[in-house]
KOLTI-270170 format. One line per field, with one value per residue: x, y, z of N, C-alpha, C, O, CB in turn. Coordinates in nm, 4 decimals, padded with zeros to 6 digits, always signed. Glycine has a CB too. Layout:
REM KOLTI-270170
n.east	(X|...)
n.north	(Y|...)
n.up	(Z|...)
ca.east	(X|...)
ca.north	(Y|...)
ca.up	(Z|...)
c.east	(X|...)
c.north	(Y|...)
c.up	(Z|...)
o.east	(X|...)
o.north	(Y|...)
o.up	(Z|...)
cb.east	(X|...)
cb.north	(Y|...)
cb.up	(Z|...)
END
This chain:
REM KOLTI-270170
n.east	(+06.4278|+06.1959|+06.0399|+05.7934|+05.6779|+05.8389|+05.8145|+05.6142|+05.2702|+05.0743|+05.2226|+05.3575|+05.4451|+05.4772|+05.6034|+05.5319|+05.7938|+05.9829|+05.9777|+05.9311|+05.8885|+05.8502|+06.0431|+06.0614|+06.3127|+06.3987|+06.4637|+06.5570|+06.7002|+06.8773|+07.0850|+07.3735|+07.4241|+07.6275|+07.5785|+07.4012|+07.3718|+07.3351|+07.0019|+06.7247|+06.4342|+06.1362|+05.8572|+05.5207|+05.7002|+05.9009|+06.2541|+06.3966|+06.6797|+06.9650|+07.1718|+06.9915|+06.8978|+06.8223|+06.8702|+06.6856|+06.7718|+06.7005|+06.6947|+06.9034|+06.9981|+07.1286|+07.3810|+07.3466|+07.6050|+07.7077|+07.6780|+07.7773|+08.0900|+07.9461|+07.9326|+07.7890|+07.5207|+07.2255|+06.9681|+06.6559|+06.4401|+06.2101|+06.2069|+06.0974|+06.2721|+06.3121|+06.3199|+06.3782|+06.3654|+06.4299|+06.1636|+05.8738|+05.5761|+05.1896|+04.9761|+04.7113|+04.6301|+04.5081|+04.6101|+04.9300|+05.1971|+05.4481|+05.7937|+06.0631|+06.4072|+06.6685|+06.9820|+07.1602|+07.4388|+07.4836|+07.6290|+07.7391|+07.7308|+07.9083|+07.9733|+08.0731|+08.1577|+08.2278|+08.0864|+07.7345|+07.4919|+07.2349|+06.9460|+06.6591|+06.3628|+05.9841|+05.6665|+05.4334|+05.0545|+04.9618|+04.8412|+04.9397|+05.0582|+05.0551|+05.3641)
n.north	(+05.0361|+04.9337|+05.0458|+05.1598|+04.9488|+04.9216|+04.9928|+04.8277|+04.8334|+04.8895|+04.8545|+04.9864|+05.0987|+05.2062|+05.2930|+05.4755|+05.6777|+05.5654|+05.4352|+05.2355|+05.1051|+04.7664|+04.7044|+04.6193|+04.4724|+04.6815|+04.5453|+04.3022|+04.0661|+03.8874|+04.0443|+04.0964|+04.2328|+04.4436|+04.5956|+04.7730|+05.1059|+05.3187|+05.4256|+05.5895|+05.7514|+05.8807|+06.0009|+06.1668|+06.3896|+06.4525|+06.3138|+06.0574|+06.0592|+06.0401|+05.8783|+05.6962|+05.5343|+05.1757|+04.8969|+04.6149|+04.2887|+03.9240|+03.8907|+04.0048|+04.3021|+04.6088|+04.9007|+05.2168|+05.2097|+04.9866|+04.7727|+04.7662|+04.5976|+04.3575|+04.0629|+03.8344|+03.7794|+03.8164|+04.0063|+03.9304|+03.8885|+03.8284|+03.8521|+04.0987|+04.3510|+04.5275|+04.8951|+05.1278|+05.4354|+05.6969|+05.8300|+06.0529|+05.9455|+05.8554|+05.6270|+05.4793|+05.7599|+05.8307|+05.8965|+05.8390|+06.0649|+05.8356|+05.7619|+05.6447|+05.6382|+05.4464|+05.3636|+05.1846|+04.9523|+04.7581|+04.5173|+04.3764|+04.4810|+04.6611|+04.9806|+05.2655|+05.4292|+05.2818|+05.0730|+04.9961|+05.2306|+05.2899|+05.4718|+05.4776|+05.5687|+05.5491|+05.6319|+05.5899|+05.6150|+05.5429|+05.3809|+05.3903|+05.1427|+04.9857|+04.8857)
n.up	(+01.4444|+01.5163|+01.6480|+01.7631|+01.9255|+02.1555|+02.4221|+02.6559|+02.6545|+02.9326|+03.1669|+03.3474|+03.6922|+03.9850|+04.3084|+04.4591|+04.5065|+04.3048|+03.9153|+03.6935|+03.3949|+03.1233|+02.8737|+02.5128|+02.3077|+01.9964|+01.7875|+01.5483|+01.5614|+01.8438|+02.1176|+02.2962|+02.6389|+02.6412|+02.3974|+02.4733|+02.4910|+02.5582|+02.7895|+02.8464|+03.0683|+03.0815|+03.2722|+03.1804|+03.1194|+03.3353|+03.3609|+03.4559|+03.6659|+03.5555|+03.7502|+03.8870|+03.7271|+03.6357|+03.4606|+03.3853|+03.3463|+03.2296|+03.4879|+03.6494|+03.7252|+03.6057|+03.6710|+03.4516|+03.2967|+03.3692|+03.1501|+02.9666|+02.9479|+02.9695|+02.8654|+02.9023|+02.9042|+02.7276|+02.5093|+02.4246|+02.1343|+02.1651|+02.4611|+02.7616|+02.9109|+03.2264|+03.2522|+03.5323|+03.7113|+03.9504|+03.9529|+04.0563|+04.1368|+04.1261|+04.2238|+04.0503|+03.9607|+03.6942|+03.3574|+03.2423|+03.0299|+02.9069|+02.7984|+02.6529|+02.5768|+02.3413|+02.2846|+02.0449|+02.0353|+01.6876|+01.6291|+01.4300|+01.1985|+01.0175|+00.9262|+00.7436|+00.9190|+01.1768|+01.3666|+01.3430|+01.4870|+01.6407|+01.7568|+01.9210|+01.9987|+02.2178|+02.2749|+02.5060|+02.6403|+02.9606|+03.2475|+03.5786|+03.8066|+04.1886|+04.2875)
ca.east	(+06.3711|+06.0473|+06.0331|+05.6428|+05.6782|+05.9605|+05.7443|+05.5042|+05.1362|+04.9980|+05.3371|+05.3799|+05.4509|+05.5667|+05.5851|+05.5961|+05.9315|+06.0663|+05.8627|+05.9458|+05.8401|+05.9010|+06.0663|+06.1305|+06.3849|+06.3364|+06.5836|+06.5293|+06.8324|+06.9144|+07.2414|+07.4643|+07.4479|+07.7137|+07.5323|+07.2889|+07.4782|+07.2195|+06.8308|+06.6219|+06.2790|+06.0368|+05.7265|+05.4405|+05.8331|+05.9603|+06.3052|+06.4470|+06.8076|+07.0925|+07.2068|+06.8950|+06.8292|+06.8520|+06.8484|+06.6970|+06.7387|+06.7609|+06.6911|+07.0203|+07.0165|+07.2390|+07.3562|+07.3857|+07.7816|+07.7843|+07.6394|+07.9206|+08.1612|+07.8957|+07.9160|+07.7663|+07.3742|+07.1960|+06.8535|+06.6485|+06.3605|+06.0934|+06.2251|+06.1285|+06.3479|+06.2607|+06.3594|+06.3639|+06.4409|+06.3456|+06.0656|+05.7780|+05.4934|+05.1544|+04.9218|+04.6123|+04.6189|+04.4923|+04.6805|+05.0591|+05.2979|+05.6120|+05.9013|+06.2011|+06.5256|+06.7087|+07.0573|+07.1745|+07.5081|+07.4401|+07.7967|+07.7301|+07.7016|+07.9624|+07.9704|+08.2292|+08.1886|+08.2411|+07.9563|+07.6604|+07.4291|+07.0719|+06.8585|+06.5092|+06.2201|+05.8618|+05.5916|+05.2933|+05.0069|+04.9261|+04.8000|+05.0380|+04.9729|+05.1348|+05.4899)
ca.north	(+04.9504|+04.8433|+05.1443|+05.1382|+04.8341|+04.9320|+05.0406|+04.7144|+04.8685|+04.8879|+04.7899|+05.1178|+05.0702|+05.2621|+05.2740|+05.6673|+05.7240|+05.4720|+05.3768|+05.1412|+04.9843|+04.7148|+04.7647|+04.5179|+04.5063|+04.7352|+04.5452|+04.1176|+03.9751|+03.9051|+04.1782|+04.1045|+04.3447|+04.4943|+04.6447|+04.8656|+05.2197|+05.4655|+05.4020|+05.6691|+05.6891|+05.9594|+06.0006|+06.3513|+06.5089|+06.4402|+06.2398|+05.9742|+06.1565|+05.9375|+05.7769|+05.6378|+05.4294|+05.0645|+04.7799|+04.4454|+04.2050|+03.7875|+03.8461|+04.1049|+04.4455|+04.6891|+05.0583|+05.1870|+05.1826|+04.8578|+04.7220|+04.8235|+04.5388|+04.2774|+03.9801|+03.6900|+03.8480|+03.8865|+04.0715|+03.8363|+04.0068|+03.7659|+03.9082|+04.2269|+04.4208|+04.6528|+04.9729|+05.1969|+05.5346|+05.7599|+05.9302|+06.0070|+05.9182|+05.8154|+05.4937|+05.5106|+05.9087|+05.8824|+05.8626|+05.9275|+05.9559|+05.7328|+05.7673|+05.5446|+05.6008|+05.3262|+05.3697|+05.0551|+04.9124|+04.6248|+04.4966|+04.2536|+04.5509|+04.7774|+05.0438|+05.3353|+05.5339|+05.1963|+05.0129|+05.0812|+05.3057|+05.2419|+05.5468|+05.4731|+05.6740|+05.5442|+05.7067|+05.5413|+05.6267|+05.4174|+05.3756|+05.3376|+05.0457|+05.0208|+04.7941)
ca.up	(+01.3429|+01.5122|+01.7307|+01.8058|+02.0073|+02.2256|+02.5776|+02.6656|+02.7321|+03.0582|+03.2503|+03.3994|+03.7642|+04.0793|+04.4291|+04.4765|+04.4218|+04.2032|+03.8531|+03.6350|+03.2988|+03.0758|+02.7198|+02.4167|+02.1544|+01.8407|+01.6487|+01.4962|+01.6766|+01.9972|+02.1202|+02.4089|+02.7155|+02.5880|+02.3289|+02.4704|+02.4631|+02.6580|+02.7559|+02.9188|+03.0919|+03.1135|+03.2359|+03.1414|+03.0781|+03.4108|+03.3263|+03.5551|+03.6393|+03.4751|+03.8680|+03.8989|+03.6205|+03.6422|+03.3408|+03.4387|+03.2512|+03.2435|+03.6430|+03.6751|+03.7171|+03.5909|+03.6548|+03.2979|+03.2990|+03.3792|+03.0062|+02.8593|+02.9894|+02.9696|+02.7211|+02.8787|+02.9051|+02.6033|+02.5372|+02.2946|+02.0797|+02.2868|+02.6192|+02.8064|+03.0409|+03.2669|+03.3115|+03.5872|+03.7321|+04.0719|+03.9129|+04.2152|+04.0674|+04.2732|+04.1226|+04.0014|+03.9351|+03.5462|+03.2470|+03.2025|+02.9220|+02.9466|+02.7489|+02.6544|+02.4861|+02.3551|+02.1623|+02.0662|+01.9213|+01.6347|+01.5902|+01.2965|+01.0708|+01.0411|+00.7988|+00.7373|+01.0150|+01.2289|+01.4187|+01.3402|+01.6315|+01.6374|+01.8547|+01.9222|+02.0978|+02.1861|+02.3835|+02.5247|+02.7229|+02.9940|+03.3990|+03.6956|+03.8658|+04.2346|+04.2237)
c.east	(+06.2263|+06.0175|+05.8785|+05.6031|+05.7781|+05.8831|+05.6054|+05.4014|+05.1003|+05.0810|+05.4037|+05.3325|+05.5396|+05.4982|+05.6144|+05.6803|+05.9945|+05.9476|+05.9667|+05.8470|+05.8920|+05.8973|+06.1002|+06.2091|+06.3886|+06.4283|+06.4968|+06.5740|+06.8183|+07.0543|+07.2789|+07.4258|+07.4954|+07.7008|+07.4103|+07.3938|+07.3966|+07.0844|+06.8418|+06.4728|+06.2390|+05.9236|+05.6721|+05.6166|+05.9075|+06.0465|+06.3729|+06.6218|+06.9037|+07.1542|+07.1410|+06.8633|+06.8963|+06.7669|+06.8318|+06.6375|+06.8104|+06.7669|+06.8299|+06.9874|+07.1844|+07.2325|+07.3913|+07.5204|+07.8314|+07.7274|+07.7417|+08.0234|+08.0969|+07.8096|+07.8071|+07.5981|+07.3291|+07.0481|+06.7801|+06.4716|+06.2591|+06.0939|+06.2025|+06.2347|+06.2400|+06.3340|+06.3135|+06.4190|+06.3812|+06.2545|+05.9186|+05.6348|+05.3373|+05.0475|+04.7435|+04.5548|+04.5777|+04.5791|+04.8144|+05.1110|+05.4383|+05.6854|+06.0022|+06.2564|+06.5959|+06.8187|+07.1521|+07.3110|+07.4499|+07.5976|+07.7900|+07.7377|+07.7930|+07.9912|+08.1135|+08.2568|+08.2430|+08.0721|+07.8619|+07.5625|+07.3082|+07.0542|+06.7076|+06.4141|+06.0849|+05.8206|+05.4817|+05.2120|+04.9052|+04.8756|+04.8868|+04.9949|+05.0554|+05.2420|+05.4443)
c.north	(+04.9146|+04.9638|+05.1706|+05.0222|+04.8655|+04.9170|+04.8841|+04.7708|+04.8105|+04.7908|+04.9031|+05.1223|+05.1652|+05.2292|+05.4012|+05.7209|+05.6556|+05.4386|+05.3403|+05.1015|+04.8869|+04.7552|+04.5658|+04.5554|+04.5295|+04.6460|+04.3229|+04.0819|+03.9931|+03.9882|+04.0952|+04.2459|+04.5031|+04.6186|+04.7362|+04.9910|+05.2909|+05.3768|+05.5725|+05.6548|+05.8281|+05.9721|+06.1198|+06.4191|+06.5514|+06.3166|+06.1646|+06.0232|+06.0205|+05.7972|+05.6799|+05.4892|+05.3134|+04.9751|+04.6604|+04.3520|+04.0361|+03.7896|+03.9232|+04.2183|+04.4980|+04.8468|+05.0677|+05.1668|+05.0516|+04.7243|+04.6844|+04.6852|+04.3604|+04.1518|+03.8619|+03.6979|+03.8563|+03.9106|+04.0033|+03.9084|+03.9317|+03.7954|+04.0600|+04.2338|+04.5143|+04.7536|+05.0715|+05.3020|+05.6234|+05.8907|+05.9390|+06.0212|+05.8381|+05.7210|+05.5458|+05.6653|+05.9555|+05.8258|+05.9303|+05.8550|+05.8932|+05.7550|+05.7119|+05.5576|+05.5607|+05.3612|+05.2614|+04.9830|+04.7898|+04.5760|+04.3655|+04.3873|+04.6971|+04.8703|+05.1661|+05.4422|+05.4503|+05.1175|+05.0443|+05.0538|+05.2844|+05.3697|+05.5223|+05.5186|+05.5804|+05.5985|+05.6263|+05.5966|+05.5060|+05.4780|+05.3623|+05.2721|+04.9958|+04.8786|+04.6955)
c.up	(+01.3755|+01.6855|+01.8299|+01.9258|+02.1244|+02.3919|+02.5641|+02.7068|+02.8319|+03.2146|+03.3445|+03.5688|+03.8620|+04.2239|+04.5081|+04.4747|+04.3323|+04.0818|+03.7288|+03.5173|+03.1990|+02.9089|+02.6474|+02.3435|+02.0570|+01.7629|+01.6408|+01.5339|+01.8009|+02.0142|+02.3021|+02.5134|+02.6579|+02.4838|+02.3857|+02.5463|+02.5764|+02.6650|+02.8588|+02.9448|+03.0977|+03.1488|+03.2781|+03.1734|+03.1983|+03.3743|+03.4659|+03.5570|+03.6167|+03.5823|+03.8670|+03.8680|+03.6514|+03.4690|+03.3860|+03.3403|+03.2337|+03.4516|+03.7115|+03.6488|+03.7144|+03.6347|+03.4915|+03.2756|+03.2944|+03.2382|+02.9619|+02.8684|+02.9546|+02.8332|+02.7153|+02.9230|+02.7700|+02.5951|+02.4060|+02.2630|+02.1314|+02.4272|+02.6203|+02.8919|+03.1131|+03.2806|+03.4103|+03.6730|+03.8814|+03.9424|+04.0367|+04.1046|+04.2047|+04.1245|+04.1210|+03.9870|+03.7657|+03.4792|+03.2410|+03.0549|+02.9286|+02.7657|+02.6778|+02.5352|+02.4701|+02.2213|+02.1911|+01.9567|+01.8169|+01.5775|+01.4967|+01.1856|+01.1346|+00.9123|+00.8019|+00.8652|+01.1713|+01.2747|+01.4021|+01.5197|+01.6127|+01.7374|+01.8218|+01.9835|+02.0694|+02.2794|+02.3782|+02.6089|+02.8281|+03.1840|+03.4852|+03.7874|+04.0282|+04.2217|+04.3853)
o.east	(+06.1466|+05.9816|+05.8754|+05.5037|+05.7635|+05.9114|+05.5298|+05.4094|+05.0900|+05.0407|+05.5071|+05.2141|+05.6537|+05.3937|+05.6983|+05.6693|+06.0830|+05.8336|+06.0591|+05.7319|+06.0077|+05.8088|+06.1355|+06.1993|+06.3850|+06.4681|+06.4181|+06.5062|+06.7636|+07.1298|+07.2019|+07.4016|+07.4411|+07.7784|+07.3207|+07.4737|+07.4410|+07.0539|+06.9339|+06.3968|+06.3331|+05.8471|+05.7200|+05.6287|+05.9718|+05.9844|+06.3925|+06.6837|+06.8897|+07.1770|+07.1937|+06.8281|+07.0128|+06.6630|+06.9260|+06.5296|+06.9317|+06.8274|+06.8565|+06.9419|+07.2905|+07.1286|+07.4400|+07.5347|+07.9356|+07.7461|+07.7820|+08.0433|+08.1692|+07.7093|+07.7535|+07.5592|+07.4070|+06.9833|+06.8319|+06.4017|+06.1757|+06.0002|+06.2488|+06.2858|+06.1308|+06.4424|+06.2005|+06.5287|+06.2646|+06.2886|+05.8742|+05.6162|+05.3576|+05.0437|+04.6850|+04.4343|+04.6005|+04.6320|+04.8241|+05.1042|+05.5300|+05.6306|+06.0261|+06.2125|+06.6759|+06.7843|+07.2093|+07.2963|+07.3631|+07.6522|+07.8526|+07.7556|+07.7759|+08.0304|+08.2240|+08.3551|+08.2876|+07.9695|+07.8520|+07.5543|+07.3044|+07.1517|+06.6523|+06.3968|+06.0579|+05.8936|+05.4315|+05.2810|+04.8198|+04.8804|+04.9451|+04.9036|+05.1615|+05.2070|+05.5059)
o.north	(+04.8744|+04.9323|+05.1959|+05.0265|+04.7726|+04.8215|+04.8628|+04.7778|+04.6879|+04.7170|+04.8808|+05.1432|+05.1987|+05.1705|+05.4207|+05.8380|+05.7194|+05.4160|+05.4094|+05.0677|+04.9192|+04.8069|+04.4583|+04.6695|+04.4345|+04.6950|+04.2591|+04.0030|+04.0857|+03.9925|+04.0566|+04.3541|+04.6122|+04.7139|+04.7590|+04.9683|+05.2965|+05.2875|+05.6338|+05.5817|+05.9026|+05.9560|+06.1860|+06.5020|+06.6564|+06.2127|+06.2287|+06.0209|+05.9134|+05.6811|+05.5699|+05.3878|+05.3200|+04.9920|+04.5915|+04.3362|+04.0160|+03.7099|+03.8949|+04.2410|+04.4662|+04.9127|+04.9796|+05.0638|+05.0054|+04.6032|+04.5743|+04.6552|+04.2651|+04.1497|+03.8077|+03.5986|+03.9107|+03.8395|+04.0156|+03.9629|+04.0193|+03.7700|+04.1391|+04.1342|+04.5576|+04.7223|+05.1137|+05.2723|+05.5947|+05.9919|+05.8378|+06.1029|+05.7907|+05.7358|+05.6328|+05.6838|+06.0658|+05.7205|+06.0529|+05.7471|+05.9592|+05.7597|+05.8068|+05.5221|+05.5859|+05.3803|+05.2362|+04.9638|+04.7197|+04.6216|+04.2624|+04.3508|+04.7814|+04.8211|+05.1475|+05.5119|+05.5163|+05.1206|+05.1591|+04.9658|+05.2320|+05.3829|+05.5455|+05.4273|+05.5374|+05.6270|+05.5902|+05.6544|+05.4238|+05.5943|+05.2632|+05.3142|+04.9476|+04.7800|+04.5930)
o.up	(+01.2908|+01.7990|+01.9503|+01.9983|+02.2039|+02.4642|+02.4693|+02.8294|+02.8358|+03.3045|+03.4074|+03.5952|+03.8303|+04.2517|+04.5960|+04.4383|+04.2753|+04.1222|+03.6860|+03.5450|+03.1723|+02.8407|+02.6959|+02.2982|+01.9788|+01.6572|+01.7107|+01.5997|+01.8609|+01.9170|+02.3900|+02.4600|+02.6404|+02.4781|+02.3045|+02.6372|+02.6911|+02.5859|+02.9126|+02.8814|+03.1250|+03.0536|+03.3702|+03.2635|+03.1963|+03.3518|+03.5691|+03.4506|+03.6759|+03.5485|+03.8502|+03.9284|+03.6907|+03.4051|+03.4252|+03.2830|+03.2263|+03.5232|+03.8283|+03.5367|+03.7683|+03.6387|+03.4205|+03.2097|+03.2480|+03.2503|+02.9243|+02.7507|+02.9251|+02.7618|+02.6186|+02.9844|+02.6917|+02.6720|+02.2950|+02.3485|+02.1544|+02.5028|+02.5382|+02.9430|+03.0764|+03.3297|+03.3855|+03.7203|+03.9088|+03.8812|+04.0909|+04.0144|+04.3164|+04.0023|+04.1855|+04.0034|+03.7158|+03.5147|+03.2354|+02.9960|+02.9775|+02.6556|+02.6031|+02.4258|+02.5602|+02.1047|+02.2972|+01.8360|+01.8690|+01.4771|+01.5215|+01.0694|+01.2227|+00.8065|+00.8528|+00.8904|+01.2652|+01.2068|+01.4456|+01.6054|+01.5014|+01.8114|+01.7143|+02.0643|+01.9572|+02.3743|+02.2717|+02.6928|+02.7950|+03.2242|+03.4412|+03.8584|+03.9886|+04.1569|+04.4146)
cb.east	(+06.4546|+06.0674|+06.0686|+05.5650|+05.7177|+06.0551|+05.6414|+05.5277|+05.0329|+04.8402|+05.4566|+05.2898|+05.4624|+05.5894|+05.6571|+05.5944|+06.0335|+06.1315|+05.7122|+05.9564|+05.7688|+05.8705|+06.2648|+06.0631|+06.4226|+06.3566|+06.8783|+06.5407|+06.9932|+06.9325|+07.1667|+07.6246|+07.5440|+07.7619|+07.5193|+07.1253|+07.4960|+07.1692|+06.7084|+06.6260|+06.2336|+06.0277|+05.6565|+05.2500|+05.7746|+05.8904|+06.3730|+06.4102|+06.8622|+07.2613|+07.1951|+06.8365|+06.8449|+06.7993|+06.9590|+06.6094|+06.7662|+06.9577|+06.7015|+07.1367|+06.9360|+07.2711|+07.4722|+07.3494|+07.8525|+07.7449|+07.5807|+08.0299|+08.1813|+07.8500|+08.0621|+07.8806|+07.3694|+07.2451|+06.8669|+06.6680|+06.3584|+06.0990|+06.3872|+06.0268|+06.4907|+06.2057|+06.3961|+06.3250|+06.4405|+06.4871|+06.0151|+05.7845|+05.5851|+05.0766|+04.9555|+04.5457|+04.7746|+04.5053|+04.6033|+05.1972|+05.3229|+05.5621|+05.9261|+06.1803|+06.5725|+06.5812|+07.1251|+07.0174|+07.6361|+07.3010|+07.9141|+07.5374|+07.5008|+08.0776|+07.7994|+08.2470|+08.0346|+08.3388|+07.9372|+07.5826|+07.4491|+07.0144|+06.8909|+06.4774|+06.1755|+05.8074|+05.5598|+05.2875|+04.9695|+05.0839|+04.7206|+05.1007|+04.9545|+05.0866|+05.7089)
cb.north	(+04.8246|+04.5760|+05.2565|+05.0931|+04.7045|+05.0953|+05.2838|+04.5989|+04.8580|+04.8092|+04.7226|+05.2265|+04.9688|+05.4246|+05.1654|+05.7382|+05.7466|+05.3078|+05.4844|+05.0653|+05.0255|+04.6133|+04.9271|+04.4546|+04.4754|+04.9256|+04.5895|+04.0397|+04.0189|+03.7488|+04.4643|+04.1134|+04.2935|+04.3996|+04.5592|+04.8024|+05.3028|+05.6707|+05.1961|+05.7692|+05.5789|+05.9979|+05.8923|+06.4446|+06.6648|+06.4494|+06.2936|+05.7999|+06.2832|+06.0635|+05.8167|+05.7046|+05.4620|+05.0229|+04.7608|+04.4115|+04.2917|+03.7817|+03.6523|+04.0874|+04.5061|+04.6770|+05.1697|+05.2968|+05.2328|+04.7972|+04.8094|+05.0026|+04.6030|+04.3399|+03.9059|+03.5746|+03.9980|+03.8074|+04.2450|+03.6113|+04.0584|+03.6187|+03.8789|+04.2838|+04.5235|+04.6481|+05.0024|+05.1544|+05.6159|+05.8530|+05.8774|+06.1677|+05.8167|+05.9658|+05.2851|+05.4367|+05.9728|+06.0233|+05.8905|+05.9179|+06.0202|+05.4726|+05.7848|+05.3845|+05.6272|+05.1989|+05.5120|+04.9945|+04.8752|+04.6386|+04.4628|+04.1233|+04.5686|+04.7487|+05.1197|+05.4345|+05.6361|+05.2453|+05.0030|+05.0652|+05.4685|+05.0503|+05.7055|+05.3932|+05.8863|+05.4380|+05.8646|+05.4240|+05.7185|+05.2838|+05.2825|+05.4251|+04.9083|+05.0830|+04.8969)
cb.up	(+01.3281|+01.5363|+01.6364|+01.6683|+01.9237|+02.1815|+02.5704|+02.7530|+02.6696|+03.0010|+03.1462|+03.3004|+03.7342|+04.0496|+04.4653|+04.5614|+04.4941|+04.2920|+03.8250|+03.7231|+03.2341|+03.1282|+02.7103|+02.3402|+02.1110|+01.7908|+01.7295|+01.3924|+01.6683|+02.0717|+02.1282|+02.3397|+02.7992|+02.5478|+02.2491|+02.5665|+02.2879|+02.5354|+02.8497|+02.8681|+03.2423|+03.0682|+03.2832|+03.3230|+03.0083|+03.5099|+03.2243|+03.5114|+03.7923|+03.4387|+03.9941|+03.8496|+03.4557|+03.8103|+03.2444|+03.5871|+03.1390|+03.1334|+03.6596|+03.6075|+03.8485|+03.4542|+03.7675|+03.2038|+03.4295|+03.5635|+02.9097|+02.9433|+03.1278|+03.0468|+02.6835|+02.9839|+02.9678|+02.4809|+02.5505|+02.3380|+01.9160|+02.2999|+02.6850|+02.8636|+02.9905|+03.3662|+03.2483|+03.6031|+03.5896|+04.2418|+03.7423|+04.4115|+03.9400|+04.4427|+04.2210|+04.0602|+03.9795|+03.5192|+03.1332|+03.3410|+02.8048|+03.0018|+02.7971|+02.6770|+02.4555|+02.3501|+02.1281|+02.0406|+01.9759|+01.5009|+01.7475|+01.2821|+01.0259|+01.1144|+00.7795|+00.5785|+01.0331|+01.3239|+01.5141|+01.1812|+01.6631|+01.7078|+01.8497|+01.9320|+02.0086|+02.1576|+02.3651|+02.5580|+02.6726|+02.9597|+03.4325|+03.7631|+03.7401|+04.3558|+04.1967)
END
């Protein structure tokens, strides 16, 4: 829904193997944990491999698996998260592009196929700054 906004400019952060940035919520509501189905990170088309990835958010980190279960978190459209993944990356080396995919239940609105799914993609270009 508000897809353009998703990746926060100039939040793009590592520490040579690990990099990290912060995302917002494409959608108007606030969602429960619970509700975020998949993310992904990329950065210049190197992807962060699936183990990796961590969701932090409200001062908790998650592996992605562990969303799923989680009611009493919620991601509010004034809050970032961060995400992050082992991508090796080195800081101040120029301009990269970053990534992030974000598929997202909205369980207020269910239509015939059941819940509806939200998928969202943005790409930014930005600096790596070290963590």
């Amino acid at each position: 829904m508000i897809p353009d906004r998703i990746i926060e400019q100039d939040t793009l952060k590592t520490n040579g193997t690990r990099t990290s940035v912060e995302v917002r919520l494409p959608w108007y509501r606030s969602l429960p944990a619970s509700c975020i189905s998949e993310f992904g990170l990329s950065v210049d088309g190197i992807a962060a491999p699936l183990e990796s990835l961590r969701w932090t958010m409200n001062g908790k980190t998650y592996a992605p698996d562990e969303l799923a279960g989680d009611t009493s978190e919620w991601w509010f459209p004034t809050d970032s998260v961060v995400v992050e993944g082992d991508i090796p990356l080195a800081a101040g080396d120029g301009d990269h592009q970053v990534d992030v995919d974000l598929k997202l239940y909205i369980p207020y609105i269910v239509t015939d196929h059941g819940v509806l799914r939200i998928e969202e993609h943005n790409s930014k270009t930005m600096k790596a700054v070290s963590a």
